[in-house]
C-alpha positions as CSV (number, residue, x, y, z in Angstrom):
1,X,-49.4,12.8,34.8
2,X,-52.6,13.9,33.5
3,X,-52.9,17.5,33.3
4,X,-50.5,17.9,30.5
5,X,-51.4,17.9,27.0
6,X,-49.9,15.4,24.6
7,X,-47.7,17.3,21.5
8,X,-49.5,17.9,18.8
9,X,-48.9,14.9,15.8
10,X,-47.6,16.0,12.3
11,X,-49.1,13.6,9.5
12,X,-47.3,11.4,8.7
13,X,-47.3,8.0,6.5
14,X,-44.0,5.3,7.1
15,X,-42.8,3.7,4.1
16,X,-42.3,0.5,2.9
17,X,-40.9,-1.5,5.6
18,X,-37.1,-2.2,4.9
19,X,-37.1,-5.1,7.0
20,X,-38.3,-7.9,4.8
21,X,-36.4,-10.4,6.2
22,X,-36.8,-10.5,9.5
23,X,-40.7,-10.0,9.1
24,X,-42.8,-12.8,10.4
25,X,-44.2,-15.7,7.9
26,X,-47.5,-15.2,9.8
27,X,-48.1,-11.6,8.0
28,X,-51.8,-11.7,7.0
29,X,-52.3,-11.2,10.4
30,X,-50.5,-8.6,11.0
31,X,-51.4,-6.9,7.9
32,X,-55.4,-7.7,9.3
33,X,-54.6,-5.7,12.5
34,X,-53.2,-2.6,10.9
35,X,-56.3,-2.3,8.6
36,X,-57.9,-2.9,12.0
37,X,-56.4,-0.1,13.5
38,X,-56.3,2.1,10.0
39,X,-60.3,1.7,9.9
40,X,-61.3,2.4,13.4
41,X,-62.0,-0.9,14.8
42,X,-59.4,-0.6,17.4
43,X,-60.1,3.7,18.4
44,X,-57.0,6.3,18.7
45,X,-53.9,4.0,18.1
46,X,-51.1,5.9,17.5
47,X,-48.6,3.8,17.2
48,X,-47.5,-0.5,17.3
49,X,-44.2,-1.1,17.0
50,X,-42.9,-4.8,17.5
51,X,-38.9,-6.5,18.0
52,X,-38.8,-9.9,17.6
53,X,-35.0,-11.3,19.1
54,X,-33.9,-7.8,19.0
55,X,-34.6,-6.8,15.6
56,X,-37.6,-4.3,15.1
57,X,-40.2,-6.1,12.8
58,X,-42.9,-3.8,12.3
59,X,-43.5,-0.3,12.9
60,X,-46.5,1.6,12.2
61,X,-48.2,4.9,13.0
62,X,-52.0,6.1,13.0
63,X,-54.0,8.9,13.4
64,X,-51.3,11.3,11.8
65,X,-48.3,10.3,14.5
66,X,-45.1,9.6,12.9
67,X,-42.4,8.1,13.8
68,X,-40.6,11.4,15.4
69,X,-43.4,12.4,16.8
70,X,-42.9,12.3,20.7
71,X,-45.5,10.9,22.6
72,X,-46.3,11.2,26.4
73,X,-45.5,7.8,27.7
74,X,-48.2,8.6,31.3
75,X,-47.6,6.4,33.7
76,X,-45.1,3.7,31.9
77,X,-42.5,6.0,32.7
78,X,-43.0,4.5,36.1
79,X,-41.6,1.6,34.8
80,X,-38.9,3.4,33.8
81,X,-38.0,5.0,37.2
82,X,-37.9,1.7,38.6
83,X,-34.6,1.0,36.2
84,X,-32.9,4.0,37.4
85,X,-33.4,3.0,40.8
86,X,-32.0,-0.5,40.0
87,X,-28.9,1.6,38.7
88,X,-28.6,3.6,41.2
89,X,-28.6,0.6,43.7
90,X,-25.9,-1.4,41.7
91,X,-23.8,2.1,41.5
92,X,-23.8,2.2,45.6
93,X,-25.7,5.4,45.2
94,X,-28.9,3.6,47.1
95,X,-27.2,1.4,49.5
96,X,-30.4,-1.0,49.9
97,X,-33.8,-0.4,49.3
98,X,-34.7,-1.1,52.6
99,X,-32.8,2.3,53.6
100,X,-36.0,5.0,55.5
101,X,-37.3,7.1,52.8
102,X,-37.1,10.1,55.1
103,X,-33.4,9.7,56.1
104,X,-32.7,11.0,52.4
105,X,-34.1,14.8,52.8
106,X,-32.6,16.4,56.2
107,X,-33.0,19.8,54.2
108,X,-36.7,19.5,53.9
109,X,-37.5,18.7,57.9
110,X,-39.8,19.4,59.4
111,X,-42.2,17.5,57.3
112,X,-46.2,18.4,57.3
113,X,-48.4,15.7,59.0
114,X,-45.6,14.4,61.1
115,X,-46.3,11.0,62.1
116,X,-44.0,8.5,63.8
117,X,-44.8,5.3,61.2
118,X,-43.5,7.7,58.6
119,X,-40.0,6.7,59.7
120,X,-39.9,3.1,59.0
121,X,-41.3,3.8,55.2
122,X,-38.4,2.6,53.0
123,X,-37.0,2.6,49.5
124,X,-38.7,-0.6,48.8
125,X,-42.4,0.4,50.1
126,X,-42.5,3.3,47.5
127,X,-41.3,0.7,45.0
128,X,-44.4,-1.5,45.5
129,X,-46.9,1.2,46.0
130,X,-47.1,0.3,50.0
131,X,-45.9,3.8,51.3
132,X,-49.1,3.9,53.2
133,X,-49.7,8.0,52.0
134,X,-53.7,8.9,52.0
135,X,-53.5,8.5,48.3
136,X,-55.1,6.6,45.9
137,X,-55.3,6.8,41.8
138,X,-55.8,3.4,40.6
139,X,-59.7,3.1,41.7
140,X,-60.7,6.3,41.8
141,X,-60.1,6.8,44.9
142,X,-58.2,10.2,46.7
143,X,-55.9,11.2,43.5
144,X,-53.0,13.4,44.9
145,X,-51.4,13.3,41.7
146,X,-53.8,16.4,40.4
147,X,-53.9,18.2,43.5
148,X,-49.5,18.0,43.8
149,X,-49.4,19.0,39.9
150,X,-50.7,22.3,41.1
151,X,-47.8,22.9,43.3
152,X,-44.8,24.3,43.2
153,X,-42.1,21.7,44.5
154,X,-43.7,18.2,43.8
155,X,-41.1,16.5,45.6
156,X,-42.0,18.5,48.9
157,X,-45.9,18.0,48.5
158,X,-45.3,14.2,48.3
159,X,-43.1,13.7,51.6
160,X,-45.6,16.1,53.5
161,X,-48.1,13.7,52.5
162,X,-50.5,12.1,55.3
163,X,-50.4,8.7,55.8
164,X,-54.2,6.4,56.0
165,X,-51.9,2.7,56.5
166,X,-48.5,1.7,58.1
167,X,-46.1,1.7,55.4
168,X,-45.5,-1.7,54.0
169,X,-49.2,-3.0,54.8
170,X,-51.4,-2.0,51.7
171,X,-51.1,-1.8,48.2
172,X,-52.3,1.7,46.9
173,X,-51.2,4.0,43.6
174,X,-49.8,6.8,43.7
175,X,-47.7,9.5,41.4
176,X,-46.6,10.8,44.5
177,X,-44.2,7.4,45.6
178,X,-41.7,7.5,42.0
179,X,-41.5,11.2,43.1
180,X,-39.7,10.0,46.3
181,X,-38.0,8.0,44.3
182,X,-36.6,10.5,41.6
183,X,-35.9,12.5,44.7
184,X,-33.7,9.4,46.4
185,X,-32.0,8.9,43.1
186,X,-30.9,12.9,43.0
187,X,-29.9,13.1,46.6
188,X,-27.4,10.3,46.9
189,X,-25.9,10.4,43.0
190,X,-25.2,14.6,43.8
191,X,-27.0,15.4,40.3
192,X,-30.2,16.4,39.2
193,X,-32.2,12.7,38.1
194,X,-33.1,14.5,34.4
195,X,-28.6,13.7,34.2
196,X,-28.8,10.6,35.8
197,X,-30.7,9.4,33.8
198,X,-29.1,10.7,30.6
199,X,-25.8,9.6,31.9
200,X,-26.1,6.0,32.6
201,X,-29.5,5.4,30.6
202,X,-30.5,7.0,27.8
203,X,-27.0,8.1,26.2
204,X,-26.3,4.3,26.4
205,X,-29.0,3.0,24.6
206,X,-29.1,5.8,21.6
207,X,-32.1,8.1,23.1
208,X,-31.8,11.3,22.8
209,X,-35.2,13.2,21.5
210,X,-37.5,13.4,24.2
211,X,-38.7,16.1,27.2
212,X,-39.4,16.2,30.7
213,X,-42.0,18.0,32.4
214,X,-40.8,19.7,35.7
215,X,-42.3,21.5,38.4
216,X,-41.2,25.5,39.3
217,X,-38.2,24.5,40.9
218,X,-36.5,22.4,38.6
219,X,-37.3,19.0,39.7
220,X,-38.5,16.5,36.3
221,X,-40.9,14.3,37.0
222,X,-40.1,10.6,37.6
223,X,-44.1,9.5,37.8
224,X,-45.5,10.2,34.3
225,X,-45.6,13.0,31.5
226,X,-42.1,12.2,30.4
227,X,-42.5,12.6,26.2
228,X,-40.3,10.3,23.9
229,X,-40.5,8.3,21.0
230,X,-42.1,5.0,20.7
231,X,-39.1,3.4,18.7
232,X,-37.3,4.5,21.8
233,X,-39.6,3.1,24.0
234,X,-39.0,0.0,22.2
235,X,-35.4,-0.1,23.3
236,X,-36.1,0.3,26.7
237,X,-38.4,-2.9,26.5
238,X,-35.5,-4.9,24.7
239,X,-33.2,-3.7,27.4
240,X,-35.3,-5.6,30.2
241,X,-35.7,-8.4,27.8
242,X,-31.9,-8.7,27.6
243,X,-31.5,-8.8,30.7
244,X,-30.4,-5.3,31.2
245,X,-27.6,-5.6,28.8
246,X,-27.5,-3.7,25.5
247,X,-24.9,-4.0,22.6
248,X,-22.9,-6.0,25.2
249,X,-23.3,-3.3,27.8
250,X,-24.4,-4.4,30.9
251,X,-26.9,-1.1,32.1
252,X,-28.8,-2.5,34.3
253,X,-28.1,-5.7,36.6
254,X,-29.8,-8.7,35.8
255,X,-30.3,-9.4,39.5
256,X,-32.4,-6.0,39.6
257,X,-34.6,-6.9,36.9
258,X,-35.5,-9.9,38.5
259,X,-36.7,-9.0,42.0
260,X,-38.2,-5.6,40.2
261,X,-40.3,-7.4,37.7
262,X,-41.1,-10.6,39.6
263,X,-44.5,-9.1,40.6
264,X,-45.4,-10.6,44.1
265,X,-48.3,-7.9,44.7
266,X,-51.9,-9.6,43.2
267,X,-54.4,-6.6,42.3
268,X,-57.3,-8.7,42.9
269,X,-60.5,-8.8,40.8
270,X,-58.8,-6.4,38.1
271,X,-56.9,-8.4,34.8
272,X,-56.0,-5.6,31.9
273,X,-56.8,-8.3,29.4
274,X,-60.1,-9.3,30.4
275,X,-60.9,-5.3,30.6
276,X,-59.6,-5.2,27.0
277,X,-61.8,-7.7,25.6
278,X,-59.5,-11.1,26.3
279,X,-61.8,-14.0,27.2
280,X,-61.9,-14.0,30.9
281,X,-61.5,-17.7,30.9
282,X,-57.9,-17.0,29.5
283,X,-56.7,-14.4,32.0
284,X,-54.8,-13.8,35.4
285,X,-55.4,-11.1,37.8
286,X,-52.8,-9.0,37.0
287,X,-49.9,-8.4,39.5
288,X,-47.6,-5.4,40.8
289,X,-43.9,-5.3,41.2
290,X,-41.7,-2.5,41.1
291,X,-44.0,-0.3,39.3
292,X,-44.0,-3.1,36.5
293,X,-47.3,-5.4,35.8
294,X,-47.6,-9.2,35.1
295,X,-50.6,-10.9,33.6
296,X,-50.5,-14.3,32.4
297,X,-52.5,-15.2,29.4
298,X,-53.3,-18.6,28.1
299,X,-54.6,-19.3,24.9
300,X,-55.8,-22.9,23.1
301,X,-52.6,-22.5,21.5
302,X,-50.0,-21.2,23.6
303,X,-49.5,-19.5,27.5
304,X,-46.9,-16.6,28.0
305,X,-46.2,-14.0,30.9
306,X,-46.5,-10.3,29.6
307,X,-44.3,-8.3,31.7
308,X,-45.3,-4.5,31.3
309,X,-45.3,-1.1,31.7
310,X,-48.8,0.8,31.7
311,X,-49.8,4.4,31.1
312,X,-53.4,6.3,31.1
313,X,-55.0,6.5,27.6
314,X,-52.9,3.0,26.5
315,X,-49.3,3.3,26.7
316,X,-47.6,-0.2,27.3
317,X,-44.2,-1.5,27.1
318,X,-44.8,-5.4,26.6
319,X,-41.9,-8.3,27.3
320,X,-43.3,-11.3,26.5
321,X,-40.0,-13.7,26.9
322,X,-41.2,-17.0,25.5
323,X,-41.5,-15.2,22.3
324,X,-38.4,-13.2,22.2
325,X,-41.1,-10.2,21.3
326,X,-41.3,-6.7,22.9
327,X,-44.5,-5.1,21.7
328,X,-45.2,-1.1,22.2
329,X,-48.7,0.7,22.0
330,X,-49.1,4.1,21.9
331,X,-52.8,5.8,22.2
332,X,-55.2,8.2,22.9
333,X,-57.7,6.8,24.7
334,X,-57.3,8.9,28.3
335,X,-59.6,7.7,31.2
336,X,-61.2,5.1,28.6
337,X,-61.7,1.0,29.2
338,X,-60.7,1.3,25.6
339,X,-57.1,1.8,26.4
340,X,-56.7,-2.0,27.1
341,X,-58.0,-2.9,23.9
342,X,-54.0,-3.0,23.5
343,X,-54.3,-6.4,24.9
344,X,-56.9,-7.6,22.5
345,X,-55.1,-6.7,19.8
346,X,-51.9,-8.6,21.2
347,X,-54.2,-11.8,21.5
348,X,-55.7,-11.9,18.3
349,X,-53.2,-10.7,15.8
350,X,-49.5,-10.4,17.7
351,X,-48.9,-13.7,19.8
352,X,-51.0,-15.6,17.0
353,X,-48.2,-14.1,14.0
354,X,-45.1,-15.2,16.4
355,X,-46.4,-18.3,17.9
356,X,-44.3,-21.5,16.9
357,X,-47.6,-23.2,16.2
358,X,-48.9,-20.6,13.8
């Protein structure tokens, strides 16, 4: 969310990297793009941190952010929603995504703006930003996201919503649909999300520095302004890349991570790469899942998928699968083109050091 301001970094400057042996051969290149980043080239990076096969390869911070600095992860914590849904689904808390959003909340009837199509909206519209609410963040367009911050139950302002489309029809962002969602996951697992998620999430994967931002009456956002480190935010990319299994741990089904991430919704005429300074020539228009981005990027010397998640000023969780990498960017660049610059940097310097041909 955007009202909130980011903690403020301690300086900070990481030691030798321990990790010698599982650093790349390729590392004049990524020694070029952290002078890159250290001089300015590349504006308000705060942090790159890679895994390569599951072991963390290099880690860096700029800008005075340190490693235990916690950073406000935006919108990527969309992404993140979308895993607790899939665990909530292959608990039996969610029966089926196709289940009516409004079935879920009998306590908050009756709902402003009643309309009749707002009872065929399901799990799965919210999912793929098709709710059909009069909202719209992505273009500029009407931002509810500011206007429900200033509320006091975020959760209530969202399902009140009016609706401009039929749900299911168009694709339009909105802050206000992983609300619902957070909302869904409460009701039907009988606990408060922010425990959910600890329970079957984070405690499971290690994480366990990080803060929530919540409205008056207790309810944590599940859209954005969720604070943690990016080491951590590392895991959570090696956990989709995994196939939702960690240490042998099955979190997340694999089956979930599949239909969530396979990304069937083109956002036409927009490619993050080609914003962030990629060739156009070697770029996709990128495409929309459950609240997860594809973009396919071709190069003369190699083509992958990057599978991500995306916050405002440049916060990305990147899978890129034919690599074995995860790749996390952390910046300061809020309401800036220059946020995508992430992707310029993974061109140039990052699939160049880990491509087999390099």
């Amino acid at each position: 969310m955007k009202r909130f301001l980011l903690s403020i970094p301690v300086l900070y400057t990481l030691a030798a990297n321990a990790q010698e042996k599982t650093r790349p051969a390729n590392l004049p290149l990524l020694d070029s793009m952290t002078r890159a980043a250290e001089q300015n080239v590349y504006a308000n990076i705060h942090s790159i941190v890679i895994a390569k096969e599951g072991k963390k390869v290099y880690e860096r911070y700029f800008n005075g952010w340190n490693k235990d600095s916690l950073h406000d992860t935006r919108s990527a914590f969309k992404s993140v929603t979308s895993l607790l849904a899939g665990i909530a689904l292959d608990k039996g808390f969610i029966k089926d995504i196709r289940q009516q959003v409004y079935s879920f909340f009998p306590k908050y009837q009756p709902f402003k703006n009643p309309d009749a199509r707002k009872g065929a909206m399901t799990v799965k519209d919210l999912l793929e930003m098709k709710s059909g609410f009069d909202c719209e963040e992505f273009n500029d367009g009407k931002d509810c996201e500011d206007e429900m911050s200033e509320t006091n139950d975020w959760l209530k302002f969202s399902l009140d919503l009016p609706l401009k489309n039929a749900p299911g029809k168009v694709w339009a962002y909105t802050s206000c649909n992983p609300v619902i969602v957070g909302g869904i996951i409460s009701q039907t697992a009988g606990m408060p999300v922010q425990r959910f998620a600890e329970q079957y999430l984070f405690r499971p994967l290690g994480i366990r520095k990080y803060r929530w931002t919540m409205d008056a009456t207790g309810h944590v956002t599940t859209a954005g302004s969720f604070f943690m480190l990016p080491a951590d935010m590392l895991k959570l990319g090696e956990l989709v890349r995994q196939n939702g299994t960690w240490q042998g741990r099955q979190i997340v089904s694999s089956s979930w991570l599949r239909e969530s991430t396979t990304a069937t919704t083109v956002i036409r005429g927009f490619s993050f790469a080609e914003i962030g300074g990629v060739p156009a020539s070697t770029t996709q228009a990128a495409r929309y899942g459950y609240y997860w981005y594809r973009e396919r990027i071709k190069t003369v010397r190699l083509a992958v998928d990057v599978l991500f998640a995306s916050g405002n000023g440049g916060q990305y969780i990147m899978i890129i699968n034919e690599l074995g990498l995860v790749v996390v960017f952390t910046q300061g660049n809020y309401g800036s083109r220059s946020a995508k610059r992430a992707f310029d940097l993974l061109v140039k310097y990052i699939l160049p050091a880990f491509s087999p041909q390099s």
